[in-house]
N, C-alpha and C positions, 0 to 999 in steps of 0.2 A: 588293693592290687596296684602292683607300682605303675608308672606309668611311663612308658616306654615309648620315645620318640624316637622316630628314625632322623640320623644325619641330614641336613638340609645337601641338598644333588647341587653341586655349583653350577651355576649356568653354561649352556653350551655354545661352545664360541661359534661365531657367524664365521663362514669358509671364510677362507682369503680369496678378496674379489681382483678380476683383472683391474691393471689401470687402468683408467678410460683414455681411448686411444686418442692422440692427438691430433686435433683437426688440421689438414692440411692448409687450408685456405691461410694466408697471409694477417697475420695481425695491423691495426691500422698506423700506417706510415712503415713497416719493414715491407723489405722491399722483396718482389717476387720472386723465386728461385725456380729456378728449369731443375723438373724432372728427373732424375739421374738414373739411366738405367744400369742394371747392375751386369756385369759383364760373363761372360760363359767361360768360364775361368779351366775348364779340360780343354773346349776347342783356342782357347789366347794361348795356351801350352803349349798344344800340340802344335799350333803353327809355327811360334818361334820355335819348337822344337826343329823344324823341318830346316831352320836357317845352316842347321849345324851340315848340312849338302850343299851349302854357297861355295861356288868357285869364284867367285866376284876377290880381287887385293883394291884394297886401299878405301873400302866402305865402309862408313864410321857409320853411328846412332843416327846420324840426319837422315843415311838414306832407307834405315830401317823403318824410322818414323815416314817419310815418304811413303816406303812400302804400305804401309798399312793405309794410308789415304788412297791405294792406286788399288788395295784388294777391298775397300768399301764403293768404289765404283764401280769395279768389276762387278759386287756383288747387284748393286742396282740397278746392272746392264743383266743380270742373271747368270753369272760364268761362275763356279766356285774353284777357284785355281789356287794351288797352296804359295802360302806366302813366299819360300823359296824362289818360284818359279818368275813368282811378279817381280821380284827384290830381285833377280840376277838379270834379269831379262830389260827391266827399269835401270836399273842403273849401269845398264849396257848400250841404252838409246840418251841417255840425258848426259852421258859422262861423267859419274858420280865413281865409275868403277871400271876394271877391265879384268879378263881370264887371267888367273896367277901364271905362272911358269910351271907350276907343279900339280900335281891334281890334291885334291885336299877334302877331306869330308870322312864321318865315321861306318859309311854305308858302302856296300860292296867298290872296287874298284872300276868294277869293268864298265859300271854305270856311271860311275863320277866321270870317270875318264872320256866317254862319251858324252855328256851334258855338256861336261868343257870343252871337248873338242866342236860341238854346238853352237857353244858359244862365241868361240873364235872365229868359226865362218859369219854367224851374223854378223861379228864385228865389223865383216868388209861389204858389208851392204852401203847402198847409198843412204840408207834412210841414217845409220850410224855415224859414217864419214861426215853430211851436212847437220849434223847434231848443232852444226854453231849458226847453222841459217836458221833457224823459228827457234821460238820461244817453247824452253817447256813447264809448260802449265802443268797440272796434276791431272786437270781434265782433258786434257788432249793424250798425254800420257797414258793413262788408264783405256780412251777409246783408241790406240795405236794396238795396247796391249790386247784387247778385247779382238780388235780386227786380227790380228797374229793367233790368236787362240782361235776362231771359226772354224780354220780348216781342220784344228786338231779336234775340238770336241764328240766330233763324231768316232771317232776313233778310239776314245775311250771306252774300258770293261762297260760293260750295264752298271754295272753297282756303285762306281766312279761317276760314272755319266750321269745321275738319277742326284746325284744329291746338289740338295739345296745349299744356297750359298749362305753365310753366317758373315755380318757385318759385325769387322771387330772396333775396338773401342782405341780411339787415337790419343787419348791421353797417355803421357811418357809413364805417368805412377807406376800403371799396371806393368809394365814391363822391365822395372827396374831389378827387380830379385827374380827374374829365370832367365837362366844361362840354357843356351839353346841344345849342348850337348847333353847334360841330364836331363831336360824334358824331353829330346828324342828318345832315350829309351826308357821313358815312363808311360811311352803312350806309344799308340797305334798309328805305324806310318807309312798303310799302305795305301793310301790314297796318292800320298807324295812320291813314293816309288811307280804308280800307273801314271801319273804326267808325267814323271823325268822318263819311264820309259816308253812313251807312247810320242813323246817327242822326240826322244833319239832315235827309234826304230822308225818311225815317218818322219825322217829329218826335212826331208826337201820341201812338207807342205809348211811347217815356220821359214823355213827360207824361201818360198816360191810368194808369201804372204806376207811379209817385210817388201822382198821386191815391189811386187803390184801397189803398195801403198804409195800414191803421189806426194812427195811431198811439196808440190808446189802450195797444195792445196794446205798442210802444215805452215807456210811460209804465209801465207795470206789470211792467217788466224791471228798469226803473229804478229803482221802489219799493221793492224788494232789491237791497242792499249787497252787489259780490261782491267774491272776497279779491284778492288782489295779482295769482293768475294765474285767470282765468276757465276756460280751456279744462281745468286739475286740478280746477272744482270740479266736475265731469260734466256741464257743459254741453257737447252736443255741437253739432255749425254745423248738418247735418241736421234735427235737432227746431225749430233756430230760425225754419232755413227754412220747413218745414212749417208756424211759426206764422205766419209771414207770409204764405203763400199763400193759407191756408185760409179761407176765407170765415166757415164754418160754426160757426168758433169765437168771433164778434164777440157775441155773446150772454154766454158767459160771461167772457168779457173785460168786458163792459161792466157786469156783476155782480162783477165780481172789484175792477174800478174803484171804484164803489159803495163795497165794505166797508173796501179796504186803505188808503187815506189815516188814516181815524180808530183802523184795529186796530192800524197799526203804530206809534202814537205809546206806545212804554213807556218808562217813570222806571224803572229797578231801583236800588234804596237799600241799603247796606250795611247791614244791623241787628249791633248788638251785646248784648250778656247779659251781665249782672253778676253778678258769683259771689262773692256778700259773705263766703263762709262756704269748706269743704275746700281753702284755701288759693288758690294762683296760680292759674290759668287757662292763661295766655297768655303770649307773651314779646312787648312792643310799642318802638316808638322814644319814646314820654315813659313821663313817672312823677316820684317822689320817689329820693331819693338814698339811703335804707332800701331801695328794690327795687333799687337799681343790681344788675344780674347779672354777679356774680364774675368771670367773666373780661374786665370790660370794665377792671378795677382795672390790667391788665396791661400799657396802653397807656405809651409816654411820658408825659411830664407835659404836655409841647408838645402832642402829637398828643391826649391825653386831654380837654387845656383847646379843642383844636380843634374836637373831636367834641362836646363838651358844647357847643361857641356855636352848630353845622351841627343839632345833634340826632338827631347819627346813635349817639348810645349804646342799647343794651337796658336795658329794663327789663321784672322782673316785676310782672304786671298782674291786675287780679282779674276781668279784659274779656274776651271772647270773641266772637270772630263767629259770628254764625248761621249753622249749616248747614244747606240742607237735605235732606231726603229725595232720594237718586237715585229717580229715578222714568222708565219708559220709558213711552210713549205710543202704541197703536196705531191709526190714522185708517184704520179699512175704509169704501170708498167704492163702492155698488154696481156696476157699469157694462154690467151684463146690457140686454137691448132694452125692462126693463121699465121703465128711468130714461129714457128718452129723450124731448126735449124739455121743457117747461119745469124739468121734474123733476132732470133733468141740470143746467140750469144752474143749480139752486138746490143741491145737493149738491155740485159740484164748487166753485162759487166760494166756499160754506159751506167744506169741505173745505179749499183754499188760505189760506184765512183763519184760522182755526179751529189750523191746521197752523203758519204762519207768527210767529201769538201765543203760544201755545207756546213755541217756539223761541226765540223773544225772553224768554223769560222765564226760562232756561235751562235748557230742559225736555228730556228725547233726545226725538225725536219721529221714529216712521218712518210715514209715507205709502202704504197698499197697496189697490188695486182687485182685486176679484174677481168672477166671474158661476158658473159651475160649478165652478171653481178660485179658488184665492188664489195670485194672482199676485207674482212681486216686485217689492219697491218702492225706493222710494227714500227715504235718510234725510234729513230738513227741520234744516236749521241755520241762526243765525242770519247766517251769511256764506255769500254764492252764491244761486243761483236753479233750482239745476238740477230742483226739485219743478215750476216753471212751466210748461215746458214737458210735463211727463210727465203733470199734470193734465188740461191742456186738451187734445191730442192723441191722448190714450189709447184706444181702440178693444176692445172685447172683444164677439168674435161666437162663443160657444160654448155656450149655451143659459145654463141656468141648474139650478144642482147645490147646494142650502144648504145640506145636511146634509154634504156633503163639504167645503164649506166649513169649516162650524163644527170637525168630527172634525178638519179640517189645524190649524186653529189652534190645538186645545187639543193636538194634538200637538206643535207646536211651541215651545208656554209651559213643557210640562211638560220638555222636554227639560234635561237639566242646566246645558245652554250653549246659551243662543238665539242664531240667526246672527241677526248686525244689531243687536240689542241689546243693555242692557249688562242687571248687576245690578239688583237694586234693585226698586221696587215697579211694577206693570204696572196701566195701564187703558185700556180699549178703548173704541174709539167706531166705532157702525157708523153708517151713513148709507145707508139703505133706503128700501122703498116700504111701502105698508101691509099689503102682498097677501105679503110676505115670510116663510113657513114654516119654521117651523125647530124640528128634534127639541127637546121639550122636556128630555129627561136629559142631549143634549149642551151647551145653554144652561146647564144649574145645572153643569156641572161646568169648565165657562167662569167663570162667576160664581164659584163657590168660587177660582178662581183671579186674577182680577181682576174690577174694577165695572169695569160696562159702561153706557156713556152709547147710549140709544137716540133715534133721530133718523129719525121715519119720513112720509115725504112720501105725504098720503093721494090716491086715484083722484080723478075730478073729483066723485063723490058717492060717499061711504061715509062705515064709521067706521071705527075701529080696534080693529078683535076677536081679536087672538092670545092664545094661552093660558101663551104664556112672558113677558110682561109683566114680572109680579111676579118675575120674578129680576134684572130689570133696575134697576140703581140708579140712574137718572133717565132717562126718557122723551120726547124732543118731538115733538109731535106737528103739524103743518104740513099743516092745509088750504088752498081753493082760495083762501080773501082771505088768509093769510097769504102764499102763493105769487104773489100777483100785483104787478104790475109797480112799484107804489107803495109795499107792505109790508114787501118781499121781505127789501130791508135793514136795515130795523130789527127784522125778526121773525131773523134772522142774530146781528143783533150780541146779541141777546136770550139767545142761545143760546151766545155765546162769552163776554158774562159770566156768566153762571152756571158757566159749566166753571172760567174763572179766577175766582170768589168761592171755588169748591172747592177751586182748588191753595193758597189764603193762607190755608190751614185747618191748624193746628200740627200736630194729630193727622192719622193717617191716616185715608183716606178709607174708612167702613165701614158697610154696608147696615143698615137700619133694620127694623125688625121689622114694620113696618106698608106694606113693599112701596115699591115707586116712588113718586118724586113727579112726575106726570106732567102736565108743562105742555104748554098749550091753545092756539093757535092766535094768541088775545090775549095779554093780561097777565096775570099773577098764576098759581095753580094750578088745575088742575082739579079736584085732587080727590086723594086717597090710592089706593092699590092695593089689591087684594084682599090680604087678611094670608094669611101662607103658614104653613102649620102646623107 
């Protein structure tokens, strides 16, 4: 029988396996990369689509890219408003753009024609015309834009009204291959037809809501220099918004106006100290060729003779810069129901001022209101503004507690390491009323630990009868004519040079044995303090 083998069966290949995905984490020494989210590339269409409705001549790519940082704030405020709206409406408050002569756009006329005629009226607003008073920021921008939308949002269809906002991506890439006219008619645009028509048909509330916006209070944003990225210096968009809305706060804004144009102007000068005697000081870029410092001998003769013609050689010097004293700065500012009204806004906008000169001068300066507690604050530097907001908005409804007050504070100086502050020498300024009580043993053991500037705004008649005075190292005292609407600022700035005549004082600052000096209402002093025994 023959013998009959079957075919050997070739072996069965093994699937094809996925790659193994690769691990995010960072291999060791490259360097970490941020996240990239990938972007909604129908809703980045349809928005630029929506540009092809811009009545706006003479707005290039900058204020497009603008646009999109002023509809990512928008959307972090909660408004979903299409980019047209923000882009004409932006760059009609910044001056980046104005209404053409002609109407222009691929979408019915009788709408365009209206949008632009819109837009011409806003253009004669005041908030438009002072475009060149304050700074425009992106984030002050976006919450102008935001307070201008309030009144309209409600007024929108349900269906319009109801949707969520979509944060788009600010990178130029994505936007460089779509032309705004074909992706209008590849997408759906009637979202952007119910705001241009909910705004032309309720014209008057975008116009009645430009009006009501202060811009003094724009102007005094402006007044501070903030750093490269606003939203790290702790400005939040909530507070900003809140200052825009708030009615209640145009008092102290218009006192705050008042002082900061003339407090903010400071010269800081380098001083230096000569040290004829214990040899060197310093190591400087000139001198004589007896200080040249030894290892500058080391150079080439090429590169030696180079550095001598540029003047980048060392030398020792017998020069020294002035240093001075770290010194930390506490502004207590009361804000119990017994400040309220005019009182208020002379304390606060003192306070904002007072805080801000400081700062300039490069002083650490922290900012803190209290009523039955001491609350926390915020620390005042000379880049950013985020004190601005916290001044004027702040609110404490919890009675009023002094003695608990004072015991936090001196518990908190004594601690070995104060949060918030640095080393260095500590002085307090309160900003009270005259009716303000407070333990006498906790006041001296306050004062044995820093001078304390008193600043106490009197009732509409009284005087000023406390029995802890005298451990206060200087006193002011602000009745009703200093307090009134004519005085107000020059009885302030009265009261901010004397704090800075103190800081340009070489020695430390230290209590006199004959009590406060307690300035009056006017000019000059009142009088000495009782001597403390």
């Amino acid at each position: 029988m023959a013998d009959v083998r079957k075919p050997p069966v070739p072996p069965r290949a093994a699937p094809p396996q996925a790659p193994a995905p690769r691990s995010t984490r960072p291999s060791a020494g490259a360097p970490a990369q941020a996240p990239r989210v990938t972007p909604n590339v129908a809703e980045l269409e349809r928005q630029v689509g929506s540009l092809a409705l811009s009545q706006i001549d003479g707005a290039g790519a900058l204020a497009m890219m603008r646009a999109l940082v002023w509809q990512g704030i928008l959307a972090r405020l909660g408004v979903a408003a299409p980019l047209v709206v923000l882009h004409d409406l932006g760059c009609l408050i910044t001056g980046l753009g104005g209404p053409g002569p002609v109407v222009k756009g691929i979408a019915e006329s009788e709408l365009c024609e209206a949008w632009r005629g819109l837009l011409v009226e806003l253009g004669e607003s005041d908030l438009v015309r002072a475009q060149a008073g304050w700074k425009h920021r992106d984030q002050m921008i976006g919450v102008v834009l935001a307070r201008v939308f309030a009144p309209v949002v409600p007024q929108l269809p349900d269906d319009v009204r109801v949707l969520r906002p979509i944060e788009l991506p600010v990178d130029a890439i994505h936007y460089a291959k779509v032309e705004p006219s074909s992706a209008y008619t590849r997408y759906d645009q009637r979202q952007t037809i119910a705001w241009l028509q909910t705004l032309t048909t309720h014209r008057l509330l975008p116009l009645l809501a430009v009006e009501q916006i202060d811009v003094d209070a724009l102007r005094l944003f402006g007044l501070f220099r903030g750093g490269p990225g606003e939203a790290a210096a702790g400005v939040d968009l909530a507070d900003l918004y809140n200052v825009m809305v708030s009615p209640a706060l145009a008092d102290v804004i218009d006192f705050s106006m008042e002082l900061l144009p003339s407090i903010l102007e400071v010269k800081r000068e380098a001083g230096q100290q000569v040290f004829s005697i214990d040899g060197y000081a310093s190591i400087e870029r000139f001198g004589g060729v007896d200080d040249l410092e030894l290892s500058q001998l080391a150079y080439d003769e090429d590169i030696f003779e180079q550095k001598f013609i540029d003047d980048e050689l060392f030398y020792f010097t017998h020069e020294k810069q002035v240093e001075n004293e770290h010194r930390t700065h506490y502004v207590l500012v009361d804000g119990s129901a017994s400040m309220r009204g005019v009182r208020e806004v002379f304390a606060r906008g003192l306070a904002l001022a007072l805080c801000k000169r400081l700062a300039l001068l490069g002083e650490h300066v922290i900012l803190r209101f209290f009523d039955s507690r001491l609350y926390e604050g915020v620390k005042v530097g000379a880049q950013g503004h985020a004190e601005v907001p916290y001044v004027l908005q702040f609110r404490a409804e919890h009675g009023r507690n002094y003695a608990r007050v004072i015991r936090q504070i001196n518990a908190e100086l004594s601690a070995p390491r104060r949060s918030g502050g640095g080393g260095g020498k500590v002085l307090v300024y309160l900003l009270t009323h005259g009716e303000c009580q407070l333990p006498p043993d906790d006041v001296a053991a306050l004062a044995a630990r820093a001078p304390i500037y008193g600043v106490f705004i009197l009732p509409s008649s009284g005087v000023l009868d406390l029995g802890y005075l005298d451990l206060f190292y200087r006193v002011h005292v602000i009745d009703d004519q200093a307090i009134s609407h004519g005085r107000r600022a020059q009885r302030a700035r009265q009261i901010i040079s004397d704090v800075e005549a103190g800081q340009r004082q070489a020695q430390p600052i230290r209590r006199k044995t004959g009590g406060p000096k307690t300035m009056s209402a006017g000019t000059g002093l009142k009088g000495q303090g009782r001597r403390r025994r």
